[in-house]
C-alpha atoms as one frame of an Amber mdcrd trajectory, in Angstrom:
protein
   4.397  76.656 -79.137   5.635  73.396 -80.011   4.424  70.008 -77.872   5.828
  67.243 -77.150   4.787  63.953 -79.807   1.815  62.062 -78.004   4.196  58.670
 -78.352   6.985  60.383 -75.827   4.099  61.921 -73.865   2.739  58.454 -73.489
   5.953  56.735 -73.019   6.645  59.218 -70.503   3.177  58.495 -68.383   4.115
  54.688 -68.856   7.720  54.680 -67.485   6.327  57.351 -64.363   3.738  55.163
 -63.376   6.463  52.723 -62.772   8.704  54.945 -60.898   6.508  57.130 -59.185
   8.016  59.306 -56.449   5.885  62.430 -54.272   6.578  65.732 -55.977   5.506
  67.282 -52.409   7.833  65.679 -50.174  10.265  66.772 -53.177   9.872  70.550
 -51.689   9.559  69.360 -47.825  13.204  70.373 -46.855  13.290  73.392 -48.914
  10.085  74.382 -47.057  12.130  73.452 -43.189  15.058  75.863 -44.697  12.692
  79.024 -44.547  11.217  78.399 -41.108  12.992  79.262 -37.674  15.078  76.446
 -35.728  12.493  76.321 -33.114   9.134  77.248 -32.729   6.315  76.627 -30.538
   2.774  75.831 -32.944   2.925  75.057 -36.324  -0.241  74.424 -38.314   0.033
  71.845 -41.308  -3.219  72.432 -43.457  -4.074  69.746 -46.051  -1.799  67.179
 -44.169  -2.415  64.186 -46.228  -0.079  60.963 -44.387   1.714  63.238 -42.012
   5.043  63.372 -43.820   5.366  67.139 -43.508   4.041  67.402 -39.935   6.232
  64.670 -38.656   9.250  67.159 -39.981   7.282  70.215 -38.641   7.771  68.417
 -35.516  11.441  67.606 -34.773  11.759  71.995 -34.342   8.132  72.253 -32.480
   6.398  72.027 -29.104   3.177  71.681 -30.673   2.388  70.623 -34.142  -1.398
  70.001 -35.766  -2.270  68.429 -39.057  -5.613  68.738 -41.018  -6.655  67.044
 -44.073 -10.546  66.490 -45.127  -9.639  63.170 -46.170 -10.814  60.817 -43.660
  -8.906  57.590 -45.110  -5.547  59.169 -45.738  -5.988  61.108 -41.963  -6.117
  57.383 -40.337  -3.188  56.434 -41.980  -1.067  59.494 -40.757  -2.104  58.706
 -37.740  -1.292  55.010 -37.343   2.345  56.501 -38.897   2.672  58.479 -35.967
   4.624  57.799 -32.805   2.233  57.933 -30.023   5.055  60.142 -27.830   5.163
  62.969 -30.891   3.305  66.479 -30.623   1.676  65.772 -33.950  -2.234  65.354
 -33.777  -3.973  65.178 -36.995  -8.084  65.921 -37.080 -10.609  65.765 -39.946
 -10.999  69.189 -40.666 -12.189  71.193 -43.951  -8.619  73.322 -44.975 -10.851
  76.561 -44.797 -13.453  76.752 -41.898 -11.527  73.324 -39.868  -8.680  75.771
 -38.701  -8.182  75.193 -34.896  -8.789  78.243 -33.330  -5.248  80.302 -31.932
  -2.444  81.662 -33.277   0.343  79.644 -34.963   4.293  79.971 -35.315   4.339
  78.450 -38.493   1.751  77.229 -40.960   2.349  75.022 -43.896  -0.045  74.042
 -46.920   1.253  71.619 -49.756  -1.128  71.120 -52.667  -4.059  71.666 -50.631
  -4.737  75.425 -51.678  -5.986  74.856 -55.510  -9.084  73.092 -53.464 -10.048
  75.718 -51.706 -11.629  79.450 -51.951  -7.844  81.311 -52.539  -8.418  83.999
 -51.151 -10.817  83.205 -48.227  -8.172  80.826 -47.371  -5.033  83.207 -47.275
  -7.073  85.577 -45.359  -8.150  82.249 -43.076  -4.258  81.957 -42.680  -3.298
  85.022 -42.523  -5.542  85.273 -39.110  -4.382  82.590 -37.449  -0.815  83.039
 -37.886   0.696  84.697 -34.831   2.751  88.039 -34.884   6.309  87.340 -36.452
   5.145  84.000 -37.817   5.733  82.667 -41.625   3.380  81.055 -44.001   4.788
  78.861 -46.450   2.836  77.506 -49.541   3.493  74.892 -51.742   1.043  75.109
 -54.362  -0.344  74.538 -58.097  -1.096  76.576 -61.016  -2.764  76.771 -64.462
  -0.063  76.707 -67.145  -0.848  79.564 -69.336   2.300  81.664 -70.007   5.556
  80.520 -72.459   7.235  80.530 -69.507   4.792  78.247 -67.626   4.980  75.751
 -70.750   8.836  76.055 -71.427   9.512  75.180 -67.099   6.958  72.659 -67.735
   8.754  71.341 -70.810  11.824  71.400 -68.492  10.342  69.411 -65.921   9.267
  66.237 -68.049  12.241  64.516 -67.844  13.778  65.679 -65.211  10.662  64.227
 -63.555  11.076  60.809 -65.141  15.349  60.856 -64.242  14.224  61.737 -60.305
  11.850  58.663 -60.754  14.289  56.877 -61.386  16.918  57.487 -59.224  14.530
  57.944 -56.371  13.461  54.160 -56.880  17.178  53.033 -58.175  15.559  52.187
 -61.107  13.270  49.218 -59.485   9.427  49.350 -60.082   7.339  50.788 -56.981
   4.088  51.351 -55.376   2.886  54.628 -55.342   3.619  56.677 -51.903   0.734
  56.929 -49.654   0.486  61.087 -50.457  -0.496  60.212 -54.383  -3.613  58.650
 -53.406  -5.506  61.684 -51.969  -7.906  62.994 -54.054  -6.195  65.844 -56.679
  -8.059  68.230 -59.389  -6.495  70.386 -61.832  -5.595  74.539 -60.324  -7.571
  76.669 -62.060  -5.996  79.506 -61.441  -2.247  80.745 -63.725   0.655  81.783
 -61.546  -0.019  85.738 -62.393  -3.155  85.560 -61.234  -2.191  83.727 -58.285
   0.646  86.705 -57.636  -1.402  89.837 -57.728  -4.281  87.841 -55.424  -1.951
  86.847 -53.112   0.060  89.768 -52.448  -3.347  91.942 -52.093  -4.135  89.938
 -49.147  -0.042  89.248 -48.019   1.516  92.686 -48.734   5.251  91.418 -49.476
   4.214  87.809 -49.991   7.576  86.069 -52.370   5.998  84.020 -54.996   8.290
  81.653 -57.383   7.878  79.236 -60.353   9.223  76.058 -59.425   9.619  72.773
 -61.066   7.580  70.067 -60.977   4.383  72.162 -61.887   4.485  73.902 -58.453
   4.895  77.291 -57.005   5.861  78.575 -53.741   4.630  81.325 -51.319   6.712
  82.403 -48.152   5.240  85.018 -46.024   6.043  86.130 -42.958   3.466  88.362
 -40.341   4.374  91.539 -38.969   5.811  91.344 -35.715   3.158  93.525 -34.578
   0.435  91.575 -35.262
C-alpha cells in the first residue's frame, strides 16, 4: 500500500503542532449520546484534566475521576468547581477502582496502558446491573482498512485543527500532555478479546486513530 511522501507527512506534523486540538474531547459528546439522561455514579477511569467527568456530571449525583498521573490529577482538580460531585483521586486505571457499583463508566485513551483484558473484566465488575461501559480507545494499524481510515483521517485532522483554532496558532490543551505510548494491540484483536469478556460488546473504527466500545450490563446483574 501506497504512503504518503515524507515532505507532506512532515508538513503535516509541522502545521498540527501549530493547531493542535484534543482528539478525545473530539468523541466526548458522542460518548454523552449513548448514556441515560440521568444517572446516579459514573466512574471516569484515566481522567486526565477532568474534561469528561465535568460532562459526566451535569446528568449525575455522583461522579469519580481517576488518572495515575499525579500532575495532570492536580490540575483537574483546581478546574473543578468546589460545589460539583466530581472528585478525582490518584489511582492506577486497573487495581485504583473505588470499590461499588457504577451507573456509567467511561475510559478515553487510558485502556492501551493497561492489562486489556484484566481491565474489562475490572470494569465489567464494578459496573452495576443495567449500567453501560463506554470506551474510547486506540489500536495498532494493521489492516487496509486500518491504513486507508487512517489515510482518511490526515487531513481531515489538520482542517479540524484549523477550524477548531480559527486558524490562529495555539498551545496545546492540557489533555495532550499526559503521558501516551503507542496500542499494541490491532482492532481485530481488540474485537474478539473484548467480546469474550463483554458478550454483545459494539466495537467501531472511528476516525482519528480511535475505536469505540459501548456495552451495556445485564439488568440482572
Amino acid at each position: 500500500m501506497t504512503s504518503l511522501p515524507q515532505w507532506l507527512i512532515r508538513a503535516l506534523d509541522r502545521f498540527n503542532a501549530a493547531h493542535p486540538w484534543d482528539h478525545n474531547a473530539h468523541y466526548h459528546r458522542w460518548i454523552m449520546r449513548q448514556l441515560p439522561r440521568r444517572f446516579r455514579r459514573a466512574l471516569d477511569v484515566g481522567s486526565g484534566s477532568g474534561e469528561l467527568a465535568r460532562l459526566l456530571a451535569t446528568r449525575a449525583e455522583e461522579v469519580r475521576g481517576i488518572d495515575s498521573d499525579p500532575v495532570i490529577t492536580a490540575r483537574a482538580r483546581e478546574s473543578t468547581p468546589p460545589a460539583s460531585p466530581v472528585t478525582f483521586t490518584v489511582a492506577d486505571g486497573l487495581t485504583g477502582i473505588p470499590a461499588g457499583h457504577h451507573d456509567v463508566i467511561t475510559c478515553v485513551a487510558t485502556l492501551h496502558h493497561l492489562p486489556f483484558t484484566e481491565a474489562l473484566t475490572a470494569f465489567r465488575r464494578h459496573l452495576a446491573p443495567g449500567g453501560t461501559l463506554v470506551v474510547v480507545g486506540l489500536s495498532r494499524p494493521r489492516s487496509v482498512g486500518d491504513h486507508l481510515l487512517g489515510a482518511v483521517a490526515v487531513p481531515l485532522n489538520a482542517a479540524l485543527g484549523w477550524l477548531k483554532n480559527r486558524g490562529r496558532r495555539a498551545a496545546r490543551p492540557d489533555a495532550m500532555t499526559a503521558r501516551t505510548r503507542p496500542a499494541e494491540m490491532s482492532f481485530a484483536e481488540i474485537v474478539r478479546e473484548a467480546r469474550a469478556v463483554l458478550p454483545g460488546a459494539r466495537l467501531r473504527r472511528r476516525l482519528f486513530w480511535r475505536y469505540t466500545l459501548v456495552w451495556r450490563s445485564p439488568d440482572h446483574g
